[in-house]
N, C-alpha and C positions, 0 to 999 in steps of 0.2 A: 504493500500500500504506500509505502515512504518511498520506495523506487518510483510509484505512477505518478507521488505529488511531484519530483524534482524533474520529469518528464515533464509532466504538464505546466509545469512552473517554465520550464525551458522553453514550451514549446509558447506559452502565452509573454514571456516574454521577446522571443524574435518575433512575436505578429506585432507587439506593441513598438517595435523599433522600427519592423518594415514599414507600420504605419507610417511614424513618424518620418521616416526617410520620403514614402511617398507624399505626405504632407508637404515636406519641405521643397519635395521636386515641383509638386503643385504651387507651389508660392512662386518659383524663379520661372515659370513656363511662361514662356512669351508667345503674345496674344495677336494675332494680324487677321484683322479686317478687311475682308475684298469686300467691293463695293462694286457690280456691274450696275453703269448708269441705267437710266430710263426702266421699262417694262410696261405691259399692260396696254391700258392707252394711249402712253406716252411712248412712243415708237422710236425716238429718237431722229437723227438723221436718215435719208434714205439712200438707197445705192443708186448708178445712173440709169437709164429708159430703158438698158440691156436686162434688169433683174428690179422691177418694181414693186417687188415682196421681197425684197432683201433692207432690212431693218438693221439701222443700229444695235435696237435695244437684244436681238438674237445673237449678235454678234458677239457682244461684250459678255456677255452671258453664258457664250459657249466657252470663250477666253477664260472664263471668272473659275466656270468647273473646270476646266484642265490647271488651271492655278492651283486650286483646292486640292487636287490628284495627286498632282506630283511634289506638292510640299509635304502632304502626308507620307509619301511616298518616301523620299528624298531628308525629309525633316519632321522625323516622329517626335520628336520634341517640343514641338509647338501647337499652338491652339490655333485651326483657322478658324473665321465664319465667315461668314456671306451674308450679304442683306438680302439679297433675294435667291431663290435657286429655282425660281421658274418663271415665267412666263406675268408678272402679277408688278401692281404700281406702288411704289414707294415713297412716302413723301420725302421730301429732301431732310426734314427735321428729325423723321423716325429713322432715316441713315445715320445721322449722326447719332441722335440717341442708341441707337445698338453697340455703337463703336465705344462710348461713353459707359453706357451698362458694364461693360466686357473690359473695363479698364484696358482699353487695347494699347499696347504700344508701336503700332503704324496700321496708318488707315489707307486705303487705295483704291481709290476711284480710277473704271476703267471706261473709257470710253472710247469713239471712232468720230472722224474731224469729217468736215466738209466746207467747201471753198468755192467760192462764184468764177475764181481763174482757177489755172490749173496749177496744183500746189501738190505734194508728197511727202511723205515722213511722219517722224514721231515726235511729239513735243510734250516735256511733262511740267505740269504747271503748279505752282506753290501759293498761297493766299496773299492776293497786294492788291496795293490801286494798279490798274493795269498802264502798261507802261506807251503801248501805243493801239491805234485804231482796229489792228488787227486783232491784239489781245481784248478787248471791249467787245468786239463781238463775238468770240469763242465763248468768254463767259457771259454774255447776253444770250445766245442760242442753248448754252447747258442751264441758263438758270431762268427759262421762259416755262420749266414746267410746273412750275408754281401756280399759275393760270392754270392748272388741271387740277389741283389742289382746291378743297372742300374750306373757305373763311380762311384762304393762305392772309389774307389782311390781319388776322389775330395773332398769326402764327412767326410774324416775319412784318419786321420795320423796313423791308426792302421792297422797293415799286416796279416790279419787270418791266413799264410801259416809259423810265425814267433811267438814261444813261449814267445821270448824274448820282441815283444811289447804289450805283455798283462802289464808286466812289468811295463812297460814304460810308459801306458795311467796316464796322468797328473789325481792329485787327484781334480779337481776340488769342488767336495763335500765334502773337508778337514773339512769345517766349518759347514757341518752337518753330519758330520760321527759319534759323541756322538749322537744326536737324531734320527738316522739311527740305531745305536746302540741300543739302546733304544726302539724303537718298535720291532727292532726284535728279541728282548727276550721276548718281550709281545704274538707277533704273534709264536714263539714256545712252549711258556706256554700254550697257548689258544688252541695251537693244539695238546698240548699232555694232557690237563686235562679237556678240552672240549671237543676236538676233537677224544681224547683215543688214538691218533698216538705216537708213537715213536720216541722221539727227537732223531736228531743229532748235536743239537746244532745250533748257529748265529756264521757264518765263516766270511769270508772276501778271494774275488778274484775281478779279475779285467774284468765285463763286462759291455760292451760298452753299452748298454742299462741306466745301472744307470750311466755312466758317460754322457750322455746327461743332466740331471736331475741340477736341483738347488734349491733343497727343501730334507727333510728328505727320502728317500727313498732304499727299499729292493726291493729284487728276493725272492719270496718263489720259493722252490721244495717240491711241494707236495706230493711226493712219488715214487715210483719205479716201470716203466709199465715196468721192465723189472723182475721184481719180480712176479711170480703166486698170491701167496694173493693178494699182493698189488694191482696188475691188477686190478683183480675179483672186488675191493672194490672203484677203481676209475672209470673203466668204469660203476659201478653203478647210478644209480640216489639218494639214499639212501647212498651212498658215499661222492658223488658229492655236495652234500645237508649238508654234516655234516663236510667235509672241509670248505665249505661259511659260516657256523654257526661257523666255530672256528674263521676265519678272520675275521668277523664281531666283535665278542666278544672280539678280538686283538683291531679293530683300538676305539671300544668304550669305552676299559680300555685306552688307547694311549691317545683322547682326553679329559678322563676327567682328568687324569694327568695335561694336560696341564692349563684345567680350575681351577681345584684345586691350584698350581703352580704361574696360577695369582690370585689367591686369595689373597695366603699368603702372597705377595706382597704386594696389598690390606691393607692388617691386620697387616704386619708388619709394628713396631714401628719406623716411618720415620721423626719423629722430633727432633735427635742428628745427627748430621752431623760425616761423616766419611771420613774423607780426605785421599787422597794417592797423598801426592807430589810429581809434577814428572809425574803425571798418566792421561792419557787421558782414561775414559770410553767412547764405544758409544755403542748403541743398532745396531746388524745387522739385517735388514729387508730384503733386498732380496738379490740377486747374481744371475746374469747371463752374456750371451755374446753381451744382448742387451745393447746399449747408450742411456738411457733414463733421457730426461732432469729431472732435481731435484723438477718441480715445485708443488706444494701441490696437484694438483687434478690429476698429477700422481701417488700420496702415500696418496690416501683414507684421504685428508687431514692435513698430517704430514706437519709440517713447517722445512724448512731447513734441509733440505736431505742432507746427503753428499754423492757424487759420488767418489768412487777409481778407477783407472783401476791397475788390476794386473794380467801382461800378456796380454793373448787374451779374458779376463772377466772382468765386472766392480762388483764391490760390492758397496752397499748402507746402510748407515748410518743414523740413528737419534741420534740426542743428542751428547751432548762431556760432561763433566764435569769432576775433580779432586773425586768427591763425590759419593761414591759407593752407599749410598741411593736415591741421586737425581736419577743416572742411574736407579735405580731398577724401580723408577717412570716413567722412560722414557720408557722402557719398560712394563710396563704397560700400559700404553697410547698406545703404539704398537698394541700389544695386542689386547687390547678394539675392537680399526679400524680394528681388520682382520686378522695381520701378528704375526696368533699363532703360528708360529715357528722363532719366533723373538729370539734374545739372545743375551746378554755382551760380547764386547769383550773389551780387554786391551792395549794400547799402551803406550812406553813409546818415547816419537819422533815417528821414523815412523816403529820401533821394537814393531811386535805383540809379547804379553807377554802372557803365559801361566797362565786365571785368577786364577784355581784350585788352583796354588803353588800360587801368588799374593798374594789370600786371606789367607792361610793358612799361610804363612811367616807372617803374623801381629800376635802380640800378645794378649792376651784378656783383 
């Protein structure tokens, strides 16, 4: 009988460690978001008078599930979803709130381009005021299906019928616009040297889509159904298959950066202290428009959360120190728990400081 308890005893404790272990694995799993535009009755763009049942919104959608496929496939590690997986309309706000639920860290909006001249390639796009006439109207045509949307006026300070409030959409994602940046020159590398496509470059306009978002996040346009080749090469399945192989091959150079990134953290030399008097460091972990109390088993067990609100959004906080190595620690610890798109910012009182110049006005 004392032999069955130390058995059992053994055996309920390796369940209570594996738990634990898969717990923990569960904290660090990192969460990505596809987002195939349009659906439903929002069709999206169309193809040219050769295939006048060729829809964007099937398009991006068949891209979205070979996405989902082969990251599973490829990277068991990670959590996908998708906003949609068939055929069905989405409002642009309950895109984003998925992404937001799912505390995801990178969101990706895929879509397909169309152009009154004849134009080809890929261009992946970041949240801004847009920078010229061409960009105003990519994010005027992705963010006109708000018009299809049920009291989008309650939903959204934004006027589809008014150039001037693309303008105007608040940069909410100000404080991940470098790491927005950031993959989406990875995701246009991936698809011009992987994919064999045709950059046009990481732009910046202002669609309401990634302004829902509060995590790293892009729009790709994967190409031009208004262009003959291009067509021909997206309504393929053999197309369609070697765009999801390039976005793939984007978000798994994106997070080993990041894992690399904490490494050096890790391995950097954090036994000289580095004072900035005067200087509040804190790690940002999340941001959004929800109020969520500060307490640890709301922050994967972070101690001492700080809550800001600025505006009609609150931001969240670990760590404060004078000590630019202690922070570097505090984000690491970030990190570790989950929130890989964590990052320093700077205060001096309650003036955020730009760290880039911070660090760089110190001497060596």
């Amino acid at each position: 009988m004392r032999g069955f308890r130390i058995v059992f005893i053994s055996i309920l404790g390796f369940l209570m460690c594996f738990s634990a272990l898969k717990m923990s694995a569960q904290e660090k799993e990192f969460t990505v978001v596809i987002d195939p535009g349009h659906g439903g009755k929002d069709t999206g763009t169309t193809g040219t008078k050769r295939y006048k049942n060729l829809y964007e919104k099937n398009v991006v959608l068949n891209v979205a599930l070979e996405v989902e496929k082969k990251l599973k496939e490829q990277m068991p590690g990670i959590k996908v979803i998708l906003t949609r997986r068939d055929d069905t309309f989405i409002e642009l706000k309950k895109r984003g709130d998925i992404a937001n639920k799912a505390d995801a860290d990178l969101f990706i909006s895929i879509h397909a381009n169309a152009a009154s001249y004849k134009a080809n390639g890929t261009e992946t796009y970041v949240l801004g005021v847009h920078r010229n006439e061409t960009n105003l109207a990519v994010a005027k045509r992705e963010n006109d299906v708000i018009l299809l949307e049920e009291d989008y006026e309650r939903h959204y300070s934004y006027d589809p019928h008014s150039p001037a409030s693309i303008i105007s959409l608040t940069l909410l994602q100000e404080d991940f616009l470098d790491q927005s940046i950031r993959i989406a020159k990875i995701m246009e590398n991936s698809l011009k040297n992987v994919g064999k496509r045709r950059s046009r470059g990481v732009k910046q306009a202002g669609f309401v889509v990634l302004h829902q978002t509060y995590m790293p996040s892009i729009l790709i346009e994967i190409g031009f159904l208004s262009n003959k080749e291009e067509e021909d090469f997206l309504r393929n399945k053999k197309g369609q298959e070697k765009i999801a192989t390039s976005i793939v091959s984007g978000i798994k150079t994106y997070k080993n950066e990041l894992e690399k990134n904490a490494i050096k953290v890790s391995h950097s030399n954090v036994s000289k202290s580095n004072i900035y008097e005067g200087i509040d460091f804190k790690v940002q972990i999340a941001s959004g428009t929800r109020k969520i109390e500060t307490k640890s088993y709301n922050f994967k067990g972070l101690k001492k959360v700080e809550r800001v609100k600025v505006e009609n959004f609150y931001k969240y906080y670990y760590g404060k120190t004078a000590d630019y190595n202690q922070i570097k620690r505090y984000k690491k610890e970030a990190v570790a728990k989950g929130y890989t798109s964590a990052f320093i910012v700077a205060f001096k009182g309650k003036e955020r400081l730009s760290l880039n110049k911070l660090l760089n006005s110190r001497q060596p």
